[in-house]
N, C-alpha and C positions, 0 to 999 in steps of 0.2 A: 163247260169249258169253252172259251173261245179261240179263235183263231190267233196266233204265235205271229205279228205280222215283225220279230225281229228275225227267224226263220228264212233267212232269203230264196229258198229253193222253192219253198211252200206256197212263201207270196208271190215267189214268180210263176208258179202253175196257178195260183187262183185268178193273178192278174191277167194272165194269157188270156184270147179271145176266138182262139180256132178249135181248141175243144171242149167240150163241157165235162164241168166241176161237180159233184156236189160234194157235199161239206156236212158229215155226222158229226153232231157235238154230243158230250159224254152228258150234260146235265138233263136233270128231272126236267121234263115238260120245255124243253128246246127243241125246236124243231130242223129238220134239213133245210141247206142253204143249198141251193141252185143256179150257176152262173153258166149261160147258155150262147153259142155262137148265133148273133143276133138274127133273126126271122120275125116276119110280119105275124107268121101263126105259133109266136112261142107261146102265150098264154092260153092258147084251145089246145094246141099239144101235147103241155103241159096238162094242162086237167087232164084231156081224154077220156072226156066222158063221164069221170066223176062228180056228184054231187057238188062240192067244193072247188073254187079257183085258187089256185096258190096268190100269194100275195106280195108286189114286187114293191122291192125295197130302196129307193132311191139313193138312200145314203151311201148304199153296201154296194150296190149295181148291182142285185142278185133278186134271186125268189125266195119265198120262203112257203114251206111245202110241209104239211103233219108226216112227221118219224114214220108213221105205217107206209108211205110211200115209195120209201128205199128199195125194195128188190124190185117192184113194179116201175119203178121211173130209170134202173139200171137196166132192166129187159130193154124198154122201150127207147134210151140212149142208144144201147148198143145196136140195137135194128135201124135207128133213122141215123147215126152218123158210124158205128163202126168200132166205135173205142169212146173213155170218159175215164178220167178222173177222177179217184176216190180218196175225198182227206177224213181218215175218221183216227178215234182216238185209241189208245193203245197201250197194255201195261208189259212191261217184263218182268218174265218169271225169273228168280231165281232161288237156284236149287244149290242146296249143302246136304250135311248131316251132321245128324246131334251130334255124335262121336267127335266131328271136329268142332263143332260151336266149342264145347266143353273139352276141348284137350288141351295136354300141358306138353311142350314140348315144339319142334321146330316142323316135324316131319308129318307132311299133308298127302295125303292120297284121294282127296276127294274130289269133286269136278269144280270146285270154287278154286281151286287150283292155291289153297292156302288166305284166299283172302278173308275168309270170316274165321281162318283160324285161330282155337281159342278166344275169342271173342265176346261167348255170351250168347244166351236167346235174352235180348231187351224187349220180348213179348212181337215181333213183329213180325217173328218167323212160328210157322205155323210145324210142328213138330208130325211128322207122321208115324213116324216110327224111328225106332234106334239109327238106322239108319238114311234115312231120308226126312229131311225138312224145307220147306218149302215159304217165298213170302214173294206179295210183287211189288214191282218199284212204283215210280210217279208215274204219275199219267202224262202221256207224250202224242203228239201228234203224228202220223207218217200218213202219206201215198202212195197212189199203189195207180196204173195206169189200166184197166183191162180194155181188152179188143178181143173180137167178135171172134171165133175159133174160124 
């Protein structure tokens, strides 16, 4: 998945340059992006001591960092500056039941609140039981800001 740059809230936290970003993409063998409030020791930081140096991306103005490093490069944001930026990717659930996929009539009591009523399982919703089924939507981007407790 990449980056949504018609998203204006998204690009305006990635574009900002007082707090660091990093950026989980949803595909196989994509790695973390890292955009960092600029310092002379971002690329020794960054590593910290690891074997590997991330790799800075000119085009993107960012780092590019292996997936394994995400909880370990979130520790060590929130120690050296306090709070950071997280855009990673995100499905929503949503929950019916068969009872109503498959009813005839007007009257919905379910938490879909009528909308998939009568409608059908077109194979997309995952049936759990008579009454509970379950399927997720598209994949979406969101942020999330943490800071240090």
């Amino acid at each position: 998945m990449s980056f949504d740059p018609a998203d204006l809230s998204l690009k305006s936290v990635w574009n900002q340059t007082r707090t660091p970003v990093v950026l989980r993409r949803g595909g196989k063998g994509q790695r973390l992006r890292i955009r960092l409030p600029f310092a002379e020791d971002n690329r020794r930081w960054l590593q910290a001591g690891k074997r590997t140096a991330g790799v800075w991306l000119p085009e993107h103005r960012c780092w590019e960092v292996p997936k394994a490093w995400f909880n370990g490069f979130v520790e060590q944001a929130l120690h050296r500056y306090g709070f950071l930026y997280v855009i990673q990717p995100y499905r929503e659930q949503e929950k019916c039941a068969t009872a109503c996929l498959n009813a005839t009539g007007h009257e919905c009591q379910c938490s879909c609140m009528g909308a998939n009523h009568g409608a059908g399982n077109d194979g997309s919703w995952f049936e759990v039981s008579e009454t509970f089924a379950t399927r997720w939507g598209e994949l979406h981007l969101a942020c999330r800001l943490m800071v240090t407790k």
